[in-house]
Each structure stands twice: as structure tokens, then as C-alpha cells.
N, C-alpha and C positions, 0 to 999 in steps of 0.2 A: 138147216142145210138146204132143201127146197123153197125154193118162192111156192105161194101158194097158185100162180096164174104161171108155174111152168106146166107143162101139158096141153094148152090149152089150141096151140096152132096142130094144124096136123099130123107131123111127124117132127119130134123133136132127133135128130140124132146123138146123144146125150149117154153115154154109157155113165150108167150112176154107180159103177163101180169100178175099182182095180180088176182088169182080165186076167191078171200075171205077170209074171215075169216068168221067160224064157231059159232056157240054158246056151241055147245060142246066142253068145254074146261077142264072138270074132268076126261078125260078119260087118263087111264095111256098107257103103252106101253105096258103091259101085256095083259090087253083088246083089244087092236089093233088086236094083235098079236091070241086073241083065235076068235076075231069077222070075222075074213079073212074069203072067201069063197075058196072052191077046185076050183083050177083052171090049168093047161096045157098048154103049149108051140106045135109049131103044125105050118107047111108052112100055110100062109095066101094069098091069092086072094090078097087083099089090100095093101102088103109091108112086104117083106121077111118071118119073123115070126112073129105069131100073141099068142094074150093070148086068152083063151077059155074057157066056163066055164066047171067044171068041177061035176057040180051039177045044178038044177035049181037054180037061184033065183030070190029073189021076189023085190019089187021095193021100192026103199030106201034104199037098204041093201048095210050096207060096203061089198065091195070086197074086197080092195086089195090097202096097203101102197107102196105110189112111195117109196122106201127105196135104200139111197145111201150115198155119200159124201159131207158133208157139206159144200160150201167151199165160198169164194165172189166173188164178178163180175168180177173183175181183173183177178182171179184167173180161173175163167172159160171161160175166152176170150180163155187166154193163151191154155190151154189145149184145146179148140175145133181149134184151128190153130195147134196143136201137134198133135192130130188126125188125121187133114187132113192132114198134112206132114205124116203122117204112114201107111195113105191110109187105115183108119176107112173107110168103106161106111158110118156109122149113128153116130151121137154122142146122149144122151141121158140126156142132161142137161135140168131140169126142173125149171123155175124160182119162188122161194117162196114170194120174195118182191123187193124193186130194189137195194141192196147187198149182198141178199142170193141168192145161189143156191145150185139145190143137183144134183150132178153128179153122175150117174148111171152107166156111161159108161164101166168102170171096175172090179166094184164091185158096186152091186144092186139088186133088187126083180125082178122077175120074170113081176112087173106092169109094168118095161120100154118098153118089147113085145107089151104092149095096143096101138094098130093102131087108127090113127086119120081117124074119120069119120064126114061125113057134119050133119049128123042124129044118133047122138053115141045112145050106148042103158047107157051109163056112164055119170058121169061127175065128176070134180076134184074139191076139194074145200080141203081148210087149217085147220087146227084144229092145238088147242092144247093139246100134248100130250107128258107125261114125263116130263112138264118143256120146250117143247121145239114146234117149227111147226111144224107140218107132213102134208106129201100132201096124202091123199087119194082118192080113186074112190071108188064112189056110184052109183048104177045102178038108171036108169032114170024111167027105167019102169021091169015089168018082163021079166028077160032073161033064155031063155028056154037050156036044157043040151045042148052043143057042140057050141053054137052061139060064136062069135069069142065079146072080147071086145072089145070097142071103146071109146073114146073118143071124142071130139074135142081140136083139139089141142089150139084155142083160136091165131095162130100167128098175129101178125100186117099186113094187105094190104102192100103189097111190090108195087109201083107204078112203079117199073122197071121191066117191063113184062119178061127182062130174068133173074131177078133171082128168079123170082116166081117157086114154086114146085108145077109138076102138083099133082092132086090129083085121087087117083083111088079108092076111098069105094064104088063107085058104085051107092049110094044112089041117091031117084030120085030129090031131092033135092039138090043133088052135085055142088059145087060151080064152080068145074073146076080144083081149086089151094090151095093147104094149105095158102098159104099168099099171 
């Protein structure tokens, strides 16, 4: 399932699992799209650039659709090896089920910024929406103006301790390693 040389760039964003599926599945893309919260791009402590909120919000509330390129597994091997041959430091492929993905990496929303954290104030989960999946972030609890989002990125334990990626969210709960 793994290549053995994933891991190996800084931040893979890579969910190695199904998050779920939702019960909200009447919502269109229109809704998505007016339910989003204000949100900002901004250097992050945790990993390059980070997302931030750009208002308060309150807990349960959509943030913010991973939005990208649809594409299959095969399909997103390929180009996260194309990446690293171009010398991407991140690639940004998010996994919906086990032959979708949505690649962000060149064209996407602003959610692919959302840094992985051991203690996110977010979390991702699948819906449907338009006819179609969409991966969103929901905040966990109340997130206050300027707080940076997070998630967890959810990857698989790598049991090859070098190609584990360390983790820096800082949280005191911190595992140590994304995977």
C-alpha cells in the first residue's frame, strides 16, 4: 500500500485513512461555499505556512473544504513521485476512500495550509455534497481570532523509524512523529 520513500519530504499531507462519512449529505456546493469561515494564510511555528482563523469560531462549525483535483490512486502515486523529482518540499494529496484522491497540490483551497497537529482545534470528515464527496474541516471546539488551524493528519505508524516525519505542533500531548 505504502511506497517505502513516502515520508520522506517534510510534510506529506496524505490522510492514510477513510475519516467517514457524514450524515449530512443534502448539502449542495453552494452551501459549502457560503457556510466557509474567514480564514488567512500566515508563516506558521508548526510547518511552513499555516491556515488561521480569520474570525472567531464556534465549535462544530464548517470551516473550510479541502478543494482540489480529483483524481485515483494510481494517479496520485504517479504525481507525488513527479513532485519529488521537481523538488516540491510538500505534496498535498488528501485520501477520500481507497481510489479517490484529491490533489491539492497545484490547484486547491487555501485548507491544504491546515497543519497537522497531535491536539487539532479541527477535524476532517467526508460528506456529501453536489452529488459528489467533499472532504471538510470542522472545528473541535471554539477557536479564538488569529489561532492557526489544525488538524490531525490521521497517517499510518510507519514502523521504519527513518521514514517517520518528525512532528513539531508543539502540543503537550505531541506524539513526536506524523506517522
Amino acid at each position: 500500500d505504502r511506497s517505502p520513500s513516502r515520508g520522506l519530504g517534510d510534510v506529506y499531507k496524505r490522510q492514510a485513512k477513510k475519516v467517514g462519512d457524514s450524515s449530512m449529505s443534502a448539502l449542495t456546493f453552494n452551501e459549502l461555499t457560503s457556510r466557509k469561515k474567514k480564514v488567512r494564510l500566515a508563516k506558521s511555528a508548526i510547518h511552513s505556512w499555516g491556515l488561521y482563523a480569520a474570525e472567531a469560531i464556534d465549535a462544530e462549525d464548517f470551516v473550510v473544504e479541502y478543494i482540489g483535483e480529483y483524481v485515483r490512486a494510481s494517479v496520485a502515486e504517479c504525481r507525488e513521485r513527479k513532485y519529488r523529482r521537481l523538488g516540491y518540499g510538500d505534496d498535498y494529496i488528501f485520501r477520500v476512500d481507497a481510489d479517490t484522491l484529491v490533489d491539492a497540490t497545484r490547484m486547491g483551497s487555501v485548507a491544504r495550509f491546515a497543519n497537522h497537529c497531535c491536539d487539532p482545534n479541527c477535524y476532517t470528515t467526508i460528506i456529501k455534497a453536489g452529488g459528489k464527496p467533499r472532504i471538510v474541516l470542522y472545528s473541535k471546539r471554539p477557536i479564538e481570532l488569529g489561532a492557526e488551524i489544525t488538524y490531525n493528519y490521521n497517517f499510518d505508524i510507519d514502523e521504519d523509524e527513518s521514514l517517520r516525519i518528525r512532528c513539531r505542533c508543539g502540543a503537550k500531548s505531541c506524539k513526536g512523529y506524523l506517522n
